[in-house]
C-alpha positions as CSV (number, residue, x, y, z in Angstrom):
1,X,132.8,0.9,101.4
2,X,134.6,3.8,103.4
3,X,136.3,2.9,106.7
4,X,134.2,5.2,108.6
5,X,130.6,2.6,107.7
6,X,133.1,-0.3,108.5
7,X,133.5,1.7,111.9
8,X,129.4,2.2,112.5
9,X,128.5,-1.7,111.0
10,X,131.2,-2.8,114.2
11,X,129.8,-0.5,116.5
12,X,126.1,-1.5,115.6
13,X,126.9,-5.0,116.0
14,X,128.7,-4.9,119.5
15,X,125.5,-2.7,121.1
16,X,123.1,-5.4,119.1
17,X,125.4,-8.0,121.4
18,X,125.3,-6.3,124.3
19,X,121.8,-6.1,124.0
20,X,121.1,-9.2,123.2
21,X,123.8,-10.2,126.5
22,X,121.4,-7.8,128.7
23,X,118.0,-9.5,127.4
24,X,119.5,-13.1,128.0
25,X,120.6,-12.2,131.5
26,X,117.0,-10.9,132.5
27,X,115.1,-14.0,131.0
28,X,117.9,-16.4,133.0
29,X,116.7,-14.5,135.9
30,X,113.0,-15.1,136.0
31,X,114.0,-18.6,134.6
32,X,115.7,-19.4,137.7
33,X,113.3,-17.4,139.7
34,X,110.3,-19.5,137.8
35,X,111.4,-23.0,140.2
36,X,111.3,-21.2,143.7
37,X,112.5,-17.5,145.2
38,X,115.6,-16.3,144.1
39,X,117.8,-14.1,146.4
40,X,120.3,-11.9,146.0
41,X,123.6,-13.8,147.6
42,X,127.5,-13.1,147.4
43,X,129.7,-16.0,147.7
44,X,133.5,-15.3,148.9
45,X,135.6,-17.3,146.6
46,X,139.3,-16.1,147.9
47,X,139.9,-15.4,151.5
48,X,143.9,-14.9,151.3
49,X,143.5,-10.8,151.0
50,X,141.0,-9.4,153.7
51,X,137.9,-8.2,151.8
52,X,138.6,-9.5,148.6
53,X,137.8,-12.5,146.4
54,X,133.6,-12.0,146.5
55,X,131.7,-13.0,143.5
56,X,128.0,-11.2,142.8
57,X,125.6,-13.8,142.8
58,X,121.7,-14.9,143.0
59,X,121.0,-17.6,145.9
60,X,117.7,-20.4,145.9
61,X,116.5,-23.1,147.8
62,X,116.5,-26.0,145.9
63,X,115.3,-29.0,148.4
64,X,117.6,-29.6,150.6
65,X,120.4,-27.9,149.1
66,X,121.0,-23.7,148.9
67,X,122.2,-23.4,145.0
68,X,124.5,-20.2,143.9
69,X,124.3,-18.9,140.6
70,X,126.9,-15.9,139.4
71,X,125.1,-13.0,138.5
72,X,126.4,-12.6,135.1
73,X,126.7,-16.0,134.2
74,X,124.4,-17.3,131.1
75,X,124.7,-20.7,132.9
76,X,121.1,-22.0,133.6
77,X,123.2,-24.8,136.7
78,X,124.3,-23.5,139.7
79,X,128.1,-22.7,140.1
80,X,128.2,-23.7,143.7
81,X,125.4,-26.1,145.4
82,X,125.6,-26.7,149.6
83,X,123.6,-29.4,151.3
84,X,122.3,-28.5,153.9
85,X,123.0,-31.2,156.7
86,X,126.8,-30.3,156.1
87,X,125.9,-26.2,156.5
88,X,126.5,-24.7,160.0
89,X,126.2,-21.2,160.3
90,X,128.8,-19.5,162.8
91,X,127.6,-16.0,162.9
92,X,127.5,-12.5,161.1
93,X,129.3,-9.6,160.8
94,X,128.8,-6.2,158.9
95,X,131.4,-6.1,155.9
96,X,134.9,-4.4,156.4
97,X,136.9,-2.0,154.5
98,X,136.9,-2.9,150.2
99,X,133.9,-5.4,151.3
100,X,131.5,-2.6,151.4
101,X,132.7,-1.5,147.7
102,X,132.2,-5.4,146.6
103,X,129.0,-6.2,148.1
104,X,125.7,-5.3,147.9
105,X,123.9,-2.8,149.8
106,X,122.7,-2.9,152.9
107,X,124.6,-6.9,153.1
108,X,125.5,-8.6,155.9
109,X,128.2,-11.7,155.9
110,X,127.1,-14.5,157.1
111,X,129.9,-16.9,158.3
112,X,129.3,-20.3,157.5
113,X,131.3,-24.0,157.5
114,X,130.8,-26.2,155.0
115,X,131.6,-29.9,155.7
116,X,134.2,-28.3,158.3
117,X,135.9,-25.9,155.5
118,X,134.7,-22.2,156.6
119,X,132.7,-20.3,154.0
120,X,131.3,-16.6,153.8
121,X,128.3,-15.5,152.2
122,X,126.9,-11.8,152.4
123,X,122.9,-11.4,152.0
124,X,120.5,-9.1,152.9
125,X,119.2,-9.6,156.7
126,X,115.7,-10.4,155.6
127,X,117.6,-13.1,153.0
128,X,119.6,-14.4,156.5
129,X,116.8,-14.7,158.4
130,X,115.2,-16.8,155.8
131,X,118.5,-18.7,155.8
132,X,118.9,-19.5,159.5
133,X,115.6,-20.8,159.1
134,X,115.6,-22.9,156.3
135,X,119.0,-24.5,158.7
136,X,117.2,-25.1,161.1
137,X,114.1,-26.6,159.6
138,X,114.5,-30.2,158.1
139,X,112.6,-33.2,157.0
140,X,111.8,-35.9,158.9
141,X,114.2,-37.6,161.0
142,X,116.7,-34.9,160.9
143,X,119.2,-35.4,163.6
144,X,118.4,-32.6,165.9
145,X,121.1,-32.9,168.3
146,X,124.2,-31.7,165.7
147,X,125.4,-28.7,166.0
C-alpha cells in the first residue's frame, strides 16, 4: 500500500475519533442533565496568578450538595462535590483582566468559602440567583442563625 493511503486511513481514523469524542460528550451531557438542571459553572482551581487557574465546567443540584463536572471530561461522577451547610457565599464581582478570556460570557464570580477555605466560581447571574437561593433554602431543622 503507498504511504500517501497509510496517510488518509490515519487521518480517517483520528476524525472517526474525534467524532466519536464529540458524540460521547453530547450524550454525557443530557445524561447528567436527565437527574436534575444542569448549569453552566466554572470552578477556579489555582489562585496563585490573578485570573488564572479556571477550569470550564457544568454545575447541578444534587440534594444537598452542588456537584461540578469538567466540561470535557467523559467522567459520568462529579470532579468536585460541596455540601451545602459548609457553603457561605461572600459576594460577586465581574471577572478581571485574562478572566474574561477564560470564562464564559456574560459570567459573573461568585466568591464563596468552603468549610473556611475561600473558593471562586463564575456563573451566569440567572445561574447565581438560583444559587443564593438554593443557600439559603434548607430542609428541615436547618440552623438558621449561621452565617
Amino acid at each position: 500500500m503507498p504511504v500517501w493511503e497509510w496517510v488518509l486511513d490515519i487521518v480517517g481514523l483520528v476524525l472517526l475519533l474525534a467524532l466519536l469524542y464529540g458524540i460521547s460528550l453530547i450524550v454525557r451531557r443530557r445524561f447528567l442533565a436527565r437527574h436534575g438542571g444542569t448549569f453552566e459553572l466554572s470552578y477556579r482551581v489555582r489562585t496563585e496568578h490573578p485570573g488564572r487557574g479556571w477550569l470550564l465546567g457544568i454545575g447541578r443540584y444534587s440534594g444537598q450538595s452542588l456537584e461540578w463536572f469538567r466540561i470535557f471530561s467523559l467522567s459520568p461522577r462529579p470532579k468536585r462535590v460541596w455540601a451545602r451547610d459548609l457553603l457561605e457565599y461572600s459576594g460577586r464581582r465581574a471577572p478581571a483582566g485574562a478572566e474574561e478570556m477564560s470564562l464564559y460570557d456574560g459570567h459573573v464570580v461568585a466568591s464563596c468559602h468552603y468549610d473556611g477555605e475561600p473558593l471562586e466560581i463564575a456563573m451566569s447571574e440567572a445561574s447565581l440567583t438560583g444559587f443564593q437561593s438554593w443557600l439559603e433554602s434548607g430542609p428541615p431543622g436547618t440552623d438558621w442563625n449561621r452565617r
